[in-house]
ROSE-764693 format. One record per residue (C-alpha): residue number from 1; y, z, x; residue in one letter. Coordinates in pm, 1 decimal. Layout:
REM residues N
{NUM; {Y; Z; X}; 'A'}
...
***
This chain:
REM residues 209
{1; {23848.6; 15911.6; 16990.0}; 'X'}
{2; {23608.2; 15959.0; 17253.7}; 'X'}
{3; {23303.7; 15837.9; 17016.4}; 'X'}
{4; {23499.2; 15563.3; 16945.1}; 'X'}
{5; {23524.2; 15466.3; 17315.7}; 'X'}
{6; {23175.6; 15487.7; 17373.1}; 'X'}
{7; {23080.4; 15252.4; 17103.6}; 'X'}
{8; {23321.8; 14995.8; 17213.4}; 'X'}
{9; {23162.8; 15097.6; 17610.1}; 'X'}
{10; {22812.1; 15026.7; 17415.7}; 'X'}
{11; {22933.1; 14710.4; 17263.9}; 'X'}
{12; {23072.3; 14553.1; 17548.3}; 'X'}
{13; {22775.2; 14566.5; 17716.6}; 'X'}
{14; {22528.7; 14499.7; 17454.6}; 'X'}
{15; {22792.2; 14150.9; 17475.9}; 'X'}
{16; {22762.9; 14093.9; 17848.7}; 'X'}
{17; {22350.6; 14097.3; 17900.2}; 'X'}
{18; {22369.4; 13871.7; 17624.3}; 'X'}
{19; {22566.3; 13654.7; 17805.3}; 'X'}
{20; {22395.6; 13741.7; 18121.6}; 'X'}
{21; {22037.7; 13628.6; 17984.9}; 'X'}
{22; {22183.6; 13338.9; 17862.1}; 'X'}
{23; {22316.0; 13219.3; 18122.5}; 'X'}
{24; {21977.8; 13322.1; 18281.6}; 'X'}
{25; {21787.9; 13109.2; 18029.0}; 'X'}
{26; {22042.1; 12807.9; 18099.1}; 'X'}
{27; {21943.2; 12869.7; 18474.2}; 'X'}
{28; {21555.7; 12806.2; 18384.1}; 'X'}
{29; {21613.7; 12552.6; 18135.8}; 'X'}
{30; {21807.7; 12304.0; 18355.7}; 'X'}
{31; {21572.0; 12403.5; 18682.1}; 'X'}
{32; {21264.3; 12290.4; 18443.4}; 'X'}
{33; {21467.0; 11940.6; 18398.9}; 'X'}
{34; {21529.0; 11583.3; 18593.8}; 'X'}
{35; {21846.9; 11467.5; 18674.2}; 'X'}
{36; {21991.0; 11137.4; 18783.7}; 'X'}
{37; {22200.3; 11283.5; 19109.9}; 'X'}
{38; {21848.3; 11478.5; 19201.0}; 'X'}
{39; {21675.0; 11160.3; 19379.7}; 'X'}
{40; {21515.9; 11097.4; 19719.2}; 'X'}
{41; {21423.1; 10739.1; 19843.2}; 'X'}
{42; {21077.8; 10691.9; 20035.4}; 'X'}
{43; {20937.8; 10349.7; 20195.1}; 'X'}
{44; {21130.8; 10139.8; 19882.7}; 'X'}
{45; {21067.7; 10383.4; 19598.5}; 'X'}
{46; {21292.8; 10566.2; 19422.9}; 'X'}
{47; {21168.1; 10981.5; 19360.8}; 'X'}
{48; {21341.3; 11220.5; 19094.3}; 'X'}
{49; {21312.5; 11574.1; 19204.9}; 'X'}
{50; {21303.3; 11833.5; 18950.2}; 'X'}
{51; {21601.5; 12098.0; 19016.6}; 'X'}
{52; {21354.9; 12381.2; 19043.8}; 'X'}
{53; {21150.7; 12152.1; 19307.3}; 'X'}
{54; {20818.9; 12245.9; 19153.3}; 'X'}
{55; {20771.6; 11877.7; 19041.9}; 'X'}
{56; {20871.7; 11539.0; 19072.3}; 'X'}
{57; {20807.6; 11163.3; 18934.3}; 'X'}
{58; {20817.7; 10840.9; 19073.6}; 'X'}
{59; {21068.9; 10558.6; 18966.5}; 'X'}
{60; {21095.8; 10190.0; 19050.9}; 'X'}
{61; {20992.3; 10017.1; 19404.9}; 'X'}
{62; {21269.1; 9797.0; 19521.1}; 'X'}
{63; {21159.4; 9460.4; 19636.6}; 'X'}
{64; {21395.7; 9277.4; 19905.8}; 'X'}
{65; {21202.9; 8894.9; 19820.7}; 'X'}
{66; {21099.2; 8901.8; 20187.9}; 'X'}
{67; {20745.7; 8905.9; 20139.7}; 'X'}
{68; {20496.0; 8798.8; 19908.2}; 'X'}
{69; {20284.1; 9155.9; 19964.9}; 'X'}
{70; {20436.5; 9508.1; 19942.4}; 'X'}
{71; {20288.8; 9826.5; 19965.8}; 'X'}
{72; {20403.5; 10081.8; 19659.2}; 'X'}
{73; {20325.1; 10421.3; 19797.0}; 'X'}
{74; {20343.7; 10753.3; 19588.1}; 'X'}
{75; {20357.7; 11014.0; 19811.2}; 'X'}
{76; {20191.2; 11355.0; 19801.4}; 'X'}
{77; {20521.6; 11550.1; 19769.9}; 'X'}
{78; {20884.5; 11435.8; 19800.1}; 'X'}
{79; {21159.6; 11740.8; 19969.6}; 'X'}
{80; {20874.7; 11965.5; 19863.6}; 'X'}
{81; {20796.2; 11849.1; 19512.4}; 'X'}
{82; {20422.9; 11751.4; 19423.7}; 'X'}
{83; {20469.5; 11410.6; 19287.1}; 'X'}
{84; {20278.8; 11476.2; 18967.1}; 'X'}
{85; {20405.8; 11130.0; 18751.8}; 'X'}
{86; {20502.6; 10770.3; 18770.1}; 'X'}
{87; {20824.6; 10755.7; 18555.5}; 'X'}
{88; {20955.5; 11003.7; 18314.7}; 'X'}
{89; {21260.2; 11157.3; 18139.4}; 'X'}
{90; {21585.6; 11181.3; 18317.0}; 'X'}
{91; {21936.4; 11348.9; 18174.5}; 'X'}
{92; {22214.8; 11076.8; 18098.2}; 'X'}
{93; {22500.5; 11160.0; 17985.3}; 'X'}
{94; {22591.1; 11413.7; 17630.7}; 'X'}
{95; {22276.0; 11638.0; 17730.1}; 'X'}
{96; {22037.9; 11348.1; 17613.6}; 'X'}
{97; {21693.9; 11229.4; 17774.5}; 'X'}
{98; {21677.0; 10933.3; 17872.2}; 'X'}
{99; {21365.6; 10710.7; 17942.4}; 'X'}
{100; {21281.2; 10612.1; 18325.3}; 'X'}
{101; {21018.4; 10364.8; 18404.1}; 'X'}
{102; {20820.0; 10285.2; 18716.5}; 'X'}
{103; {20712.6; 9936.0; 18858.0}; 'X'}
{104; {20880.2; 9645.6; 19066.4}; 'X'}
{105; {21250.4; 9608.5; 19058.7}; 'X'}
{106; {21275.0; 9194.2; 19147.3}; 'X'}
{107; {21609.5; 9095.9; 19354.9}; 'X'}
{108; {21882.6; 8914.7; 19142.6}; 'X'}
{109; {21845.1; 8612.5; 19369.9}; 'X'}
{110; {21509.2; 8500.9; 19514.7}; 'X'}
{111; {21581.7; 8173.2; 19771.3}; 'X'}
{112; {21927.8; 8127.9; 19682.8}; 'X'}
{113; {21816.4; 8085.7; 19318.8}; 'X'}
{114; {22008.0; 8299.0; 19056.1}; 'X'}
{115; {21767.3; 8514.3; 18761.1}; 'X'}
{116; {21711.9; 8401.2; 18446.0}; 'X'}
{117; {21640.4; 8630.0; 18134.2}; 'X'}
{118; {21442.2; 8325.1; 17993.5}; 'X'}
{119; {21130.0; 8096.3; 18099.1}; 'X'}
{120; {21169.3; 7774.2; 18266.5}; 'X'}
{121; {21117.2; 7469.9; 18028.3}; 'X'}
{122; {20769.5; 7388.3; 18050.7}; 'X'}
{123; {20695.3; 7653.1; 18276.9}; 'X'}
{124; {20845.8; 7459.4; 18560.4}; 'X'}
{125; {20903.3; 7623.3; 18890.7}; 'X'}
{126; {20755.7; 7690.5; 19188.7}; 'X'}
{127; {20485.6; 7956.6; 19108.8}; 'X'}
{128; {20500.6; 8286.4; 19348.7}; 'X'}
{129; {20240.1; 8541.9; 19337.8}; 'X'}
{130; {20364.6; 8876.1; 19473.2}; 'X'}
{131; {20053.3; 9091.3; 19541.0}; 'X'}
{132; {20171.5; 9471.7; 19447.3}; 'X'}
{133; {19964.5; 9744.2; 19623.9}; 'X'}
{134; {19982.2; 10052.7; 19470.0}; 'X'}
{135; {19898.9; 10382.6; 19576.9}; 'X'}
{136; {19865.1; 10715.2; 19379.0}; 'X'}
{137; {19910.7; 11015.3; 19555.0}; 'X'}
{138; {19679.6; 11314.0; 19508.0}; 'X'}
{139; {19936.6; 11497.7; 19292.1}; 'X'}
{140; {19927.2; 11221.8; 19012.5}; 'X'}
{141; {19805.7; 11332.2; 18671.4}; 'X'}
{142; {20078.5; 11128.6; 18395.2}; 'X'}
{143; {20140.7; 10758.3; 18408.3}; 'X'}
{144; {20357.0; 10609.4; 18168.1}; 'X'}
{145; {20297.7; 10299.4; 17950.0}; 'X'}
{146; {20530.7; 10038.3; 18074.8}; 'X'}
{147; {20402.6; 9726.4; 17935.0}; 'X'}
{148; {20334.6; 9427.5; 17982.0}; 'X'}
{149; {20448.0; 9236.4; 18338.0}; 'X'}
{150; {20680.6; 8970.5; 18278.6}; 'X'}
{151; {20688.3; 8653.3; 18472.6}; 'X'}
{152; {21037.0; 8679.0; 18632.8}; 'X'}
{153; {21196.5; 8321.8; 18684.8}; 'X'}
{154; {21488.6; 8226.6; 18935.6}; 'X'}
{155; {21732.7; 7904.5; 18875.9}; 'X'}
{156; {21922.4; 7688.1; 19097.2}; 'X'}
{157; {21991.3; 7335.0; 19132.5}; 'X'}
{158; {21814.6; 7310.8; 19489.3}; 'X'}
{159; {21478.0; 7468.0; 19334.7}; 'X'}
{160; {21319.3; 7730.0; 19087.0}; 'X'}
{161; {21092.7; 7936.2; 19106.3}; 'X'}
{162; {20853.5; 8187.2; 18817.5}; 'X'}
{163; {20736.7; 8510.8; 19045.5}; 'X'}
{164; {20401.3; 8647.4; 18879.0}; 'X'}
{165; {20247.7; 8981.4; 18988.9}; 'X'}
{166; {19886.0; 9072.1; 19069.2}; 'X'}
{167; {19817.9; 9478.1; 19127.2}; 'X'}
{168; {19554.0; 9612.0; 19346.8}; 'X'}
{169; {19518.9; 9999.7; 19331.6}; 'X'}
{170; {19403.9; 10275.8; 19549.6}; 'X'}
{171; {19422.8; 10630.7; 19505.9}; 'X'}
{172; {19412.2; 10950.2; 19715.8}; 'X'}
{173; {19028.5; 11057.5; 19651.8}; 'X'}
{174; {19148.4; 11415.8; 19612.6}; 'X'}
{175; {19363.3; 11323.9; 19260.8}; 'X'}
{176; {19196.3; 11559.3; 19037.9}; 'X'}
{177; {19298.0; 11329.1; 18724.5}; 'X'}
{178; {19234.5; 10969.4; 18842.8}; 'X'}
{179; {19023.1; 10746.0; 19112.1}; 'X'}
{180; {19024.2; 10360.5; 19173.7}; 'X'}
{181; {18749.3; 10148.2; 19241.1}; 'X'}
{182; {18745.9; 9778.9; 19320.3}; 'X'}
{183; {19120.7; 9792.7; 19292.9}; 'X'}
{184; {19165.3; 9938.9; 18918.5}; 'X'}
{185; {19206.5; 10282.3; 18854.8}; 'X'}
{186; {19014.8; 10515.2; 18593.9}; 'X'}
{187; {19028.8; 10863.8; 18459.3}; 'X'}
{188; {18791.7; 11081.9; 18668.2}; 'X'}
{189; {18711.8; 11278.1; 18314.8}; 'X'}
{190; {18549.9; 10998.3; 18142.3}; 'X'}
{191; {18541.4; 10677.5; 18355.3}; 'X'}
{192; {18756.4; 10512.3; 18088.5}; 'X'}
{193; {19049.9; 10284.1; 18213.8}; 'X'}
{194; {19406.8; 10415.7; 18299.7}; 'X'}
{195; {19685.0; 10193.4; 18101.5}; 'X'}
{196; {19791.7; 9997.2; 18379.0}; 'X'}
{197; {19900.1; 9611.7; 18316.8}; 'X'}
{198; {19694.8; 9460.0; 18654.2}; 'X'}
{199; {19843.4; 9046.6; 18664.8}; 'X'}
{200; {20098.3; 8859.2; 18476.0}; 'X'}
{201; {19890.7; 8584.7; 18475.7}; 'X'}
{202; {19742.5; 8574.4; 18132.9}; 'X'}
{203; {20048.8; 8634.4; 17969.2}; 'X'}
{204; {20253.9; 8353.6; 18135.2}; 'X'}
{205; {20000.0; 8119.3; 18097.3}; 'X'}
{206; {20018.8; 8201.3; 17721.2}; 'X'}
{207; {20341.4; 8139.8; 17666.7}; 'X'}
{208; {20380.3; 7846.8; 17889.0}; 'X'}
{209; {20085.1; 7622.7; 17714.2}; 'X'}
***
Protein backbone atom coordinates (compact mmCIF):
# COMPACT_ATOMS: atom_id res chain seq x y z
CA UNK A 1 0.00 0.00 0.00
CA UNK A 2 2.69 2.22 0.89
CA UNK A 3 4.63 1.48 -2.58
CA UNK A 4 1.64 2.17 -4.14
CA UNK A 5 1.47 5.67 -2.58
CA UNK A 6 4.76 6.55 -3.51
CA UNK A 7 4.31 5.87 -7.12
CA UNK A 8 1.20 7.85 -7.32
CA UNK A 9 3.55 10.71 -4.94
CA UNK A 10 6.17 10.09 -8.00
CA UNK A 11 3.57 10.49 -10.62
CA UNK A 12 2.01 13.47 -9.52
CA UNK A 13 4.95 15.20 -9.66
CA UNK A 14 6.57 13.86 -12.65
CA UNK A 15 2.77 15.62 -13.92
CA UNK A 16 3.25 18.99 -12.28
CA UNK A 17 7.04 20.02 -13.63
CA UNK A 18 5.59 19.06 -16.75
CA UNK A 19 3.14 21.46 -16.43
CA UNK A 20 5.43 23.77 -14.68
CA UNK A 21 8.01 23.87 -17.72
CA UNK A 22 5.34 24.31 -19.89
CA UNK A 23 3.97 26.89 -18.69
CA UNK A 24 7.64 28.11 -18.41
CA UNK A 25 8.15 27.58 -22.15
CA UNK A 26 4.69 29.48 -22.84
CA UNK A 27 6.30 32.30 -20.63
CA UNK A 28 9.41 32.53 -23.18
CA UNK A 29 7.53 31.89 -26.17
CA UNK A 30 5.02 34.79 -25.87
CA UNK A 31 7.95 37.21 -24.23
CA UNK A 32 9.96 36.41 -27.66
CA UNK A 33 6.62 37.74 -29.57
CA UNK A 34 4.81 41.26 -30.71
CA UNK A 35 1.57 42.08 -29.77
CA UNK A 36 -0.97 44.62 -30.88
CA UNK A 37 -1.85 46.09 -27.11
CA UNK A 38 2.25 46.26 -26.64
CA UNK A 39 2.70 49.78 -28.55
CA UNK A 40 4.29 53.12 -27.68
CA UNK A 41 3.79 56.31 -29.87
CA UNK A 42 6.94 58.67 -30.49
CA UNK A 43 6.97 62.13 -32.55
CA UNK A 44 3.97 60.51 -35.06
CA UNK A 45 5.20 56.93 -35.24
CA UNK A 46 3.72 54.12 -34.05
CA UNK A 47 6.50 51.44 -31.99
CA UNK A 48 5.61 47.66 -31.14
CA UNK A 49 7.48 46.57 -28.12
CA UNK A 50 8.33 43.05 -27.80
CA UNK A 51 6.83 41.61 -24.33
CA UNK A 52 10.26 40.59 -23.18
CA UNK A 53 11.47 44.34 -24.10
CA UNK A 54 14.66 43.07 -25.68
CA UNK A 55 13.41 44.35 -29.12
CA UNK A 56 11.14 46.38 -30.93
CA UNK A 57 9.98 47.52 -34.64
CA UNK A 58 8.71 50.47 -36.07
CA UNK A 59 5.14 50.83 -37.66
CA UNK A 60 3.47 53.58 -39.67
CA UNK A 61 4.11 57.58 -39.26
CA UNK A 62 0.85 59.35 -39.02
CA UNK A 63 0.57 62.37 -41.17
CA UNK A 64 -1.99 65.22 -39.94
CA UNK A 65 -1.95 67.02 -43.92
CA UNK A 66 -0.53 70.10 -42.17
CA UNK A 67 2.61 70.23 -43.85
CA UNK A 68 4.12 69.37 -46.97
CA UNK A 69 7.59 68.11 -44.98
CA UNK A 70 7.66 65.68 -42.00
CA UNK A 71 10.35 64.27 -40.22
CA UNK A 72 10.00 60.17 -39.72
CA UNK A 73 12.29 59.46 -36.84
CA UNK A 74 13.25 55.85 -35.63
CA UNK A 75 14.49 56.13 -32.44
CA UNK A 76 17.40 54.36 -30.77
CA UNK A 77 15.20 52.48 -28.23
CA UNK A 78 11.49 52.82 -27.39
CA UNK A 79 10.49 52.01 -23.13
CA UNK A 80 13.87 50.31 -23.32
CA UNK A 81 13.65 48.27 -26.49
CA UNK A 82 16.50 48.69 -29.21
CA UNK A 83 14.49 49.47 -32.22
CA UNK A 84 16.08 46.81 -34.39
CA UNK A 85 13.23 46.86 -37.57
CA UNK A 86 10.88 48.91 -39.61
CA UNK A 87 7.66 46.77 -39.64
CA UNK A 88 7.22 43.21 -38.76
CA UNK A 89 4.90 40.45 -37.45
CA UNK A 90 2.28 41.24 -34.93
CA UNK A 91 -0.35 38.59 -33.14
CA UNK A 92 -4.09 39.10 -34.37
CA UNK A 93 -6.45 37.28 -33.28
CA UNK A 94 -6.65 32.83 -33.17
CA UNK A 95 -2.75 32.83 -32.29
CA UNK A 96 -1.96 33.92 -35.98
CA UNK A 97 0.84 36.43 -37.29
CA UNK A 98 -0.12 38.93 -38.88
CA UNK A 99 1.84 41.25 -41.32
CA UNK A 100 2.66 45.03 -40.14
CA UNK A 101 4.09 47.49 -42.50
CA UNK A 102 5.93 50.77 -42.05
CA UNK A 103 5.62 54.07 -44.14
CA UNK A 104 3.16 57.15 -44.30
CA UNK A 105 -0.34 56.73 -43.10
CA UNK A 106 -2.18 59.77 -45.42
CA UNK A 107 -5.35 61.49 -43.55
CA UNK A 108 -8.82 60.39 -44.95
CA UNK A 109 -9.47 64.01 -45.92
CA UNK A 110 -6.73 66.34 -47.23
CA UNK A 111 -8.43 70.16 -47.77
CA UNK A 112 -11.85 69.18 -47.19
CA UNK A 113 -11.47 66.66 -50.05
CA UNK A 114 -12.63 63.02 -49.29
CA UNK A 115 -9.93 59.79 -50.45
CA UNK A 116 -10.29 57.98 -53.30
CA UNK A 117 -9.07 54.27 -53.79
CA UNK A 118 -8.74 55.19 -57.56
CA UNK A 119 -6.75 57.83 -59.83
CA UNK A 120 -8.24 60.96 -60.98
CA UNK A 121 -9.33 60.86 -64.72
CA UNK A 122 -6.51 62.05 -66.58
CA UNK A 123 -4.46 62.47 -63.70
CA UNK A 124 -6.28 65.63 -62.82
CA UNK A 125 -5.70 67.26 -59.51
CA UNK A 126 -3.73 69.51 -57.91
CA UNK A 127 -0.28 67.76 -57.59
CA UNK A 128 1.25 67.78 -53.81
CA UNK A 129 4.65 66.64 -53.13
CA UNK A 130 5.09 65.62 -49.48
CA UNK A 131 8.88 65.42 -48.83
CA UNK A 132 9.28 62.31 -46.20
CA UNK A 133 12.50 62.49 -44.10
CA UNK A 134 13.44 59.46 -42.74
CA UNK A 135 15.70 58.56 -40.13
CA UNK A 136 17.14 55.12 -39.06
CA UNK A 137 18.20 54.75 -35.73
CA UNK A 138 21.47 53.02 -34.84
CA UNK A 139 19.66 49.83 -33.75
CA UNK A 140 18.25 49.17 -37.35
CA UNK A 141 19.38 45.98 -39.04
CA UNK A 142 15.73 44.50 -40.97
CA UNK A 143 13.64 46.63 -43.26
CA UNK A 144 10.78 45.21 -44.82
CA UNK A 145 9.75 45.32 -48.52
CA UNK A 146 6.72 47.45 -48.69
CA UNK A 147 6.40 48.31 -52.23
CA UNK A 148 5.82 50.50 -54.34
CA UNK A 149 4.44 54.29 -53.17
CA UNK A 150 1.17 54.97 -54.45
CA UNK A 151 0.01 58.34 -55.53
CA UNK A 152 -2.82 58.94 -53.00
CA UNK A 153 -5.68 61.16 -54.58
CA UNK A 154 -8.40 63.27 -52.61
CA UNK A 155 -12.02 64.25 -54.24
CA UNK A 156 -14.35 66.98 -53.71
CA UNK A 157 -16.40 69.18 -55.72
CA UNK A 158 -14.47 72.46 -54.54
CA UNK A 159 -10.98 70.84 -55.70
CA UNK A 160 -8.76 67.59 -55.93
CA UNK A 161 -5.84 66.92 -55.28
CA UNK A 162 -2.99 63.53 -56.15
CA UNK A 163 -0.31 63.69 -53.02
CA UNK A 164 3.07 62.09 -54.38
CA UNK A 165 5.99 61.30 -52.01
CA UNK A 166 9.72 61.99 -52.38
CA UNK A 167 12.10 60.24 -49.45
CA UNK A 168 15.30 61.65 -48.30
CA UNK A 169 17.22 59.36 -45.80
CA UNK A 170 19.67 59.72 -43.05
CA UNK A 171 20.93 57.31 -40.72
CA UNK A 172 22.62 57.19 -37.29
CA UNK A 173 26.44 56.65 -38.46
CA UNK A 174 26.81 54.10 -35.67
CA UNK A 175 24.05 51.46 -37.49
CA UNK A 176 26.27 48.58 -37.79
CA UNK A 177 24.00 47.21 -40.82
CA UNK A 178 23.22 50.32 -42.94
CA UNK A 179 24.52 54.09 -43.81
CA UNK A 180 22.98 56.79 -46.17
CA UNK A 181 24.66 58.97 -48.40
CA UNK A 182 23.24 61.73 -50.57
CA UNK A 183 19.89 60.85 -49.10
CA UNK A 184 19.64 56.93 -50.06
CA UNK A 185 20.62 54.39 -47.83
CA UNK A 186 23.00 51.25 -48.48
CA UNK A 187 24.16 48.15 -46.74
CA UNK A 188 27.46 48.95 -44.95
CA UNK A 189 28.56 45.11 -45.94
CA UNK A 190 28.64 45.57 -49.57
CA UNK A 191 27.64 49.13 -50.64
CA UNK A 192 24.69 47.60 -52.48
CA UNK A 193 21.25 49.46 -52.17
CA UNK A 194 18.69 48.85 -49.29
CA UNK A 195 15.01 48.09 -50.88
CA UNK A 196 13.58 51.28 -50.22
CA UNK A 197 10.92 52.82 -52.87
CA UNK A 198 12.55 56.72 -52.82
CA UNK A 199 9.50 58.94 -55.07
CA UNK A 200 6.19 58.10 -56.45
CA UNK A 201 6.91 59.99 -59.24
CA UNK A 202 7.78 57.51 -61.90
CA UNK A 203 5.07 55.38 -61.18
CA UNK A 204 2.26 58.00 -61.37
CA UNK A 205 3.52 59.43 -64.28
CA UNK A 206 3.23 55.90 -65.80
CA UNK A 207 0.00 55.32 -65.24
CA UNK A 208 -1.30 58.72 -65.86
CA UNK A 209 0.21 59.05 -69.66
Amino acid sequence: MKKCTNNRTMSFRRLLSLLLGAGLLTVCWRGAEYHREDTERENGVTLYVRRDRQAAFAGNLTWDGQSNTVDYVIPDRVDGAPVTALGGLLYGTAFKKLPCGWGVALPDTFRGAERRQYLLPGGSGTEITLTVRLHIGRYVSHIENVGLLTPVCYYSTEGSYVIRQEWVVTCDPMNQTFYAEGGRLYHRADGTPADICYDTEWWYEEQSG
